[in-house]
DOLUMRO-697242 format. One record per residue: x, y, z of N, C-alpha, C in turn; residue in one letter. Coordinates in steps of 0.02 Angstrom, whole numbers, padded with zeros to 5 digits, always signed. Atoms other than C-alpha are relative to their C-alpha. Layout:
<pts>
XYZXYZXYZA
...
</pts>
This chain:
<pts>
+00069+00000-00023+03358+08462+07496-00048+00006-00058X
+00048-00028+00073+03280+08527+07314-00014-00071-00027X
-00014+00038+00026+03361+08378+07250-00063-00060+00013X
+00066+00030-00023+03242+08263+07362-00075+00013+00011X
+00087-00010+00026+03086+08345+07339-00009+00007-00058X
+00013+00037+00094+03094+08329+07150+00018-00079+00006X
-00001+00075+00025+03135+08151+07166-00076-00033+00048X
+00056+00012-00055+02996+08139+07324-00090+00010-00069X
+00053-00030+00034+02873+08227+07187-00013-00044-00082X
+00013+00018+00060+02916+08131+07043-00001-00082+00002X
+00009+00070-00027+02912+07955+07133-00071-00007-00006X
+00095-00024+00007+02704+08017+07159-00010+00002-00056X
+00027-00009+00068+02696+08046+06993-00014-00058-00039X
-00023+00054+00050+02785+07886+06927-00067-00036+00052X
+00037+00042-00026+02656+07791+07060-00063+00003-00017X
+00084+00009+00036+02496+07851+07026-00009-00018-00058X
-00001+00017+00069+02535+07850+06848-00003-00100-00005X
+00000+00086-00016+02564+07643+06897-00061-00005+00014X
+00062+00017-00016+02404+07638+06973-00063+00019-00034X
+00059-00003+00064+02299+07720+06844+00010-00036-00050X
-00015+00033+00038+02388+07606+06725-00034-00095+00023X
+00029+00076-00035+02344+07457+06848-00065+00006-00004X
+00082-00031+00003+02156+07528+06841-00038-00025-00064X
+00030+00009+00079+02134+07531+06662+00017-00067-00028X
-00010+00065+00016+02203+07369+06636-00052-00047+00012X
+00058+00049-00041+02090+07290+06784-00064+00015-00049X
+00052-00017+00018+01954+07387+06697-00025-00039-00084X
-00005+00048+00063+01993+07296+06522-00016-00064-00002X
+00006+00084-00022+02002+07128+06581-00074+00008+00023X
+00080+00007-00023+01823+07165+06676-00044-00006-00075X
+00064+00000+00064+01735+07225+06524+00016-00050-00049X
-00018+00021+00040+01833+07112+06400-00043-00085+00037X
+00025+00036-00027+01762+06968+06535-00082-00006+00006X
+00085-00026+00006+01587+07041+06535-00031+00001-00068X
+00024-00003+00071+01576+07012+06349-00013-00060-00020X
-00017+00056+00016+01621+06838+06349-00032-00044+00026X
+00041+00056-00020+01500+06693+06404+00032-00043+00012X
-00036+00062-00036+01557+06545+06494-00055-00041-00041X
+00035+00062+00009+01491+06415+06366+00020-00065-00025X
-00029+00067+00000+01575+06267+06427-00048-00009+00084X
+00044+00030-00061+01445+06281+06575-00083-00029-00008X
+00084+00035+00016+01266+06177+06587-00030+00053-00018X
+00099-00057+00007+01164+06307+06622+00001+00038-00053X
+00002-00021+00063+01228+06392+06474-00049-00031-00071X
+00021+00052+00031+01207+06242+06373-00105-00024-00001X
+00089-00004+00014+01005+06223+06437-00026+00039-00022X
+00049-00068+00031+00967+06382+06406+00005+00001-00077X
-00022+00031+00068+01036+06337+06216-00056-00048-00014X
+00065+00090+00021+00926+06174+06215-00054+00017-00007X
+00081+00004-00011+00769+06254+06291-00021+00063-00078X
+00030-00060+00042+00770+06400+06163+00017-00025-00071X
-00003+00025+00068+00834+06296+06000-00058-00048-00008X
+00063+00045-00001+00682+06151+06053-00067+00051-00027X
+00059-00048+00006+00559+06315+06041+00012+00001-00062X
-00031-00017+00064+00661+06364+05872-00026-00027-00035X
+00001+00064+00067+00654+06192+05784-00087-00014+00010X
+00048+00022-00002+00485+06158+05824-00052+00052-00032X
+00006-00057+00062+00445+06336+05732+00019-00027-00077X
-00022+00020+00064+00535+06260+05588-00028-00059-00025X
+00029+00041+00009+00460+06109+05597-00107+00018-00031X
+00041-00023-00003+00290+06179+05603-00029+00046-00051X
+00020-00051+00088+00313+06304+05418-00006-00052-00041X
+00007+00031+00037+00256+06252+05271+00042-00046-00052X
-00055+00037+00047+00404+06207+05183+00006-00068+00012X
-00016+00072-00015+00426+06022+05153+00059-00026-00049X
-00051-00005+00023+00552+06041+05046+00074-00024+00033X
-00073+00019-00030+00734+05943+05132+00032+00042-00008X
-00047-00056-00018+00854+06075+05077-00006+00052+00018X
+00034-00068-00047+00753+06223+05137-00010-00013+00058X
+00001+00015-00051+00722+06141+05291+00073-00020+00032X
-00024+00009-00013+00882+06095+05327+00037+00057+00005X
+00010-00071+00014+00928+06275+05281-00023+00028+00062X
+00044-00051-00044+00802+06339+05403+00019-00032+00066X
-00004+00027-00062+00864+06222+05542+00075+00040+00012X
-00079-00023+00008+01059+06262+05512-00029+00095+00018X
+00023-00071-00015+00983+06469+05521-00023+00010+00065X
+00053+00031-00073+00859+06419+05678+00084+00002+00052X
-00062+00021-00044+01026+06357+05766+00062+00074+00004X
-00055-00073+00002+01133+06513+05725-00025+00042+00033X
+00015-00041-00036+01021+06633+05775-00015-00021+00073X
-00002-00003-00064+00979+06547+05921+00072+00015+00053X
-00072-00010-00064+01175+06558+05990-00011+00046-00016X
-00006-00060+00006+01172+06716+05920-00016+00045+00061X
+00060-00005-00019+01023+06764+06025+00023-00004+00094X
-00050+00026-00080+01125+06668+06186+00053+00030+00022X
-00046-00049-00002+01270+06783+06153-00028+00063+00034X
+00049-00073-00018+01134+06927+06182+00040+00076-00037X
-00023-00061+00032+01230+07027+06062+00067+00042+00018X
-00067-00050-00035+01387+07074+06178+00063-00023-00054X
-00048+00006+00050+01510+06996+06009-00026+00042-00064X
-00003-00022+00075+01537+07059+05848-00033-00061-00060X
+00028+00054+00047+01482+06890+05771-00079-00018+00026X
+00079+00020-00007+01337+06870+05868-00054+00063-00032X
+00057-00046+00010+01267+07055+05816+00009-00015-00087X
-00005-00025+00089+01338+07021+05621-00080-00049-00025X
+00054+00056+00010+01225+06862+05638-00069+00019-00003X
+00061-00043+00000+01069+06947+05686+00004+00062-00041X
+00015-00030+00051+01082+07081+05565-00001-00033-00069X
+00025+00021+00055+01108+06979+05436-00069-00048-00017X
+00057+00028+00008+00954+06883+05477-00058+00035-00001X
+00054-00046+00016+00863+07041+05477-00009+00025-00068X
+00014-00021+00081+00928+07108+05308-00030-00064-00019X
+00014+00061+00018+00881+06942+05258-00077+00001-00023X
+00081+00004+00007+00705+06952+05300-00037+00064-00020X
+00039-00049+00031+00668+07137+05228+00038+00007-00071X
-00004+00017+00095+00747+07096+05059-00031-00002-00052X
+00022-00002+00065+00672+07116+04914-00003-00063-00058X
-00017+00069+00056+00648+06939+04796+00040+00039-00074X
-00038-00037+00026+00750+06975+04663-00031-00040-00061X
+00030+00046+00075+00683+06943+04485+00027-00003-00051X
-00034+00034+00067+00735+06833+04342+00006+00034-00042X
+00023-00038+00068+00785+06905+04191-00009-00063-00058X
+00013+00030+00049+00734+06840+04047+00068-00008-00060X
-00071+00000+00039+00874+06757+03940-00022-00013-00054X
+00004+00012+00070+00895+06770+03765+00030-00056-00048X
+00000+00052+00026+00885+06631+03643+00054-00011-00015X
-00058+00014+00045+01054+06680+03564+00076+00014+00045X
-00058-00029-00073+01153+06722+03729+00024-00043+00012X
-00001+00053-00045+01215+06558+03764+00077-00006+00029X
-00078+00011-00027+01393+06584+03792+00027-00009+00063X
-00022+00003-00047+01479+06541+03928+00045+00055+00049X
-00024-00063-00057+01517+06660+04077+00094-00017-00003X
-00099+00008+00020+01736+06715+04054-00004+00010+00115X
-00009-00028-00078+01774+06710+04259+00020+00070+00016X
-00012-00071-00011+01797+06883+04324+00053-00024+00053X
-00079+00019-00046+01986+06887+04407-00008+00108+00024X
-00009-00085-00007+01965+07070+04515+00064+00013+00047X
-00088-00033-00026+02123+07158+04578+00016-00013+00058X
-00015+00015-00052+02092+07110+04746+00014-00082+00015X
-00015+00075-00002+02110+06917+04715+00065+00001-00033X
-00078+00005+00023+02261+06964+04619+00068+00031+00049X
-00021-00006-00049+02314+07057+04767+00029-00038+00055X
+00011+00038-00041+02274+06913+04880+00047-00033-00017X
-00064+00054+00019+02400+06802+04797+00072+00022+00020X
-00096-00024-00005+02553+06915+04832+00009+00012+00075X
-00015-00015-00054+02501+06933+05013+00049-00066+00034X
-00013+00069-00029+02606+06835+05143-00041-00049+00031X
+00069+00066-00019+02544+06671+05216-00037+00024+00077X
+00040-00002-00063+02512+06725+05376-00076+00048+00001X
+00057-00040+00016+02408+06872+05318-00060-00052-00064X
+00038+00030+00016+02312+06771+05207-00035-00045+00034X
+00043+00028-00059+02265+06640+05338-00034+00055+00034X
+00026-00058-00056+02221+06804+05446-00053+00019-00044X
+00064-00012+00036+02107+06872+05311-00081-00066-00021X
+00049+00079-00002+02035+06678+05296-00043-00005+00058X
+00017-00001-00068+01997+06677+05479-00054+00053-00002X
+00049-00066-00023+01901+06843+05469-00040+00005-00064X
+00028+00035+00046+01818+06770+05318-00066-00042+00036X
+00026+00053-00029+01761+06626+05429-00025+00004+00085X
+00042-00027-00050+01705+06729+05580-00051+00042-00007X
+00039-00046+00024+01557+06838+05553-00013+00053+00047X
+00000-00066-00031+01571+07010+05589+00086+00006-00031X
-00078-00011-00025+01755+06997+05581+00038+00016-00074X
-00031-00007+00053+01789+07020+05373+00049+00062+00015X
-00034-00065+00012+01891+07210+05389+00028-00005+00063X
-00052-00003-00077+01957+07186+05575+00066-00003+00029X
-00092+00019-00020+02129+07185+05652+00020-00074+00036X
-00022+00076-00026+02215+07017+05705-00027-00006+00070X
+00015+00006-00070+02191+07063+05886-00105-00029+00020X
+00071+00015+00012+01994+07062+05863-00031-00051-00015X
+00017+00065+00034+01993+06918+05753-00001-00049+00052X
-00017+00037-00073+02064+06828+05894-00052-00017+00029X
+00031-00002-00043+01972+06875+06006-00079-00006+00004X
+00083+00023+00038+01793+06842+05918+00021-00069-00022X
+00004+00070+00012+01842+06668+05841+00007-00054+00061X
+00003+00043-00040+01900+06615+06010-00090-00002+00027X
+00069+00006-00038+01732+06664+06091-00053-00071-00074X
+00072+00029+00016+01633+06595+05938+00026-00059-00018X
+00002+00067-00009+01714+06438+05925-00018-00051+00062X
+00045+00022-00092+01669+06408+06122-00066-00009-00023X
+00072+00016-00007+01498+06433+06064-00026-00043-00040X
+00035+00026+00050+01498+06338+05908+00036-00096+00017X
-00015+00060-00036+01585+06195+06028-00073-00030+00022X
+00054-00021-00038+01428+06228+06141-00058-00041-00035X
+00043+00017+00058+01322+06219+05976-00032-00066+00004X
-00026+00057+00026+01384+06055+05937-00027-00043+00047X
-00033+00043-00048+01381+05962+06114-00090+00006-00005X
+00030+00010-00016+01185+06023+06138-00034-00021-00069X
+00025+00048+00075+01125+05967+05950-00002-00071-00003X
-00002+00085+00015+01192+05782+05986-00046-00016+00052X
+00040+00022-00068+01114+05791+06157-00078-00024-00022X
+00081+00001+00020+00948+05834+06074-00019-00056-00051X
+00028+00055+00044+00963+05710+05930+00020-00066+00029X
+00012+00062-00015+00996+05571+06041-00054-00006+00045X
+00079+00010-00011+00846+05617+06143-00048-00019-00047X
+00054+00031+00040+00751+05595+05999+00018-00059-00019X
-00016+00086+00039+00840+05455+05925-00030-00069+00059X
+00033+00053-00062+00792+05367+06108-00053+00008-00016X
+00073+00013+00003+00613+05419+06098-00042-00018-00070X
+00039+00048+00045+00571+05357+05937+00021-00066-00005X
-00020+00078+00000+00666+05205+05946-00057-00027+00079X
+00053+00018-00038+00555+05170+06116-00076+00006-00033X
+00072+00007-00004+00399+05231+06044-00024-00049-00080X
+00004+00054+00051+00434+05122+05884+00003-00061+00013X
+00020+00061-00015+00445+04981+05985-00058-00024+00053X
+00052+00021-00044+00299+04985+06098-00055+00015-00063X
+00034-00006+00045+00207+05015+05945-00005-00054-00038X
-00020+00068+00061+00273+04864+05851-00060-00078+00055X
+00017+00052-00044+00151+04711+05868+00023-00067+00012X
-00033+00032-00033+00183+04580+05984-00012-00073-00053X
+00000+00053+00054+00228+04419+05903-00030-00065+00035X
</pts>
């Protein structure tokens, strides 16, 4: 009789313990889902269009006439706007917006003045961690590459990396799909308004 109420008592135990395990799981997947943007959907995608058209037309609109600053400021314009579309729930979308903040309370940084007799040529600096880098294995080196090439993600664990490059390659899919959209709208409306302009022969 003992026998079956310790196994009766420890069946309850082993079950709830299942079901708070089933809980926290469900509860992972929710929030891990609640972080992540669906942007392989339109409405994603307009809301992208309508707020990069506001962007570029800011960029268009500064003084710079300069091509590689402008192209610069468009390529920036476009980042922060996914960034911006993310609303901050990734690690790459908040690294993005901070770095566009340090960015803009920076300090210009001033020239020094070089000396007439200095002219030698810079010896490359080889530091311990690139000599490091060479003895790691390949997989970890791709893994450190990857979190290189996600932002936010340089010091992170594989699992993270993951799980930020997938999201921000979705968005930088996203990116991609509403940028051509927009430059073949334009490419249509100046090719129309270049030919109702052109005179008739």
């Amino acid at each position: 009789m003992a026998s079956s109420v310790l196994s009766n008592s420890d069946r309850m135990r082993e079950s709830s313990r299942k079901q708070k395990k089933k809980k926290n799981h469900g509860n992972r997947d929710r929030h891990q889902n609640q972080n992540h943007i669906n942007w392989k959907s339109q409405a994603q995608k307009e809301i992208y269009s309508s707020k990069l058209v506001r962007a570029l037309n800011q960029v268009r609109l500064s003084p710079s006439n300069e091509a590689p600053r402008r192209g610069r400021a468009v390529r920036e314009a476009a980042d922060r706007i996914l960034a911006v579309a993310a609303k901050g729930r990734t690690r790459w979308s908040r690294a993005i917006l901070t770095n566009r903040l340090k960015l803009k309370f920076r300090k210009p940084k001033k020239q020094r003045a070089s000396t007439a007799g200095n002219n030698r040529p810079k010896k490359p600096r080889v530091s311990v961690l690139r000599l490091k880098g060479k003895t790691l294995p390949a997989v970890q080196r791709k893994v450190r590459v990857l979190g290189r090439l996600v932002p936010g993600c340089r010091k992170e664990p594989l699992p993270v990396i993951l799980e930020e490059a997938t999201d921000y390659i979705a968005a930088l899919e996203m990116q991609v799909r509403a940028m051509s959209a927009l430059a073949e709208l334009l490419s249509a409306s100046t090719s129309v308004a270049g030919s109702s302009s052109a005179p008739p022969s």
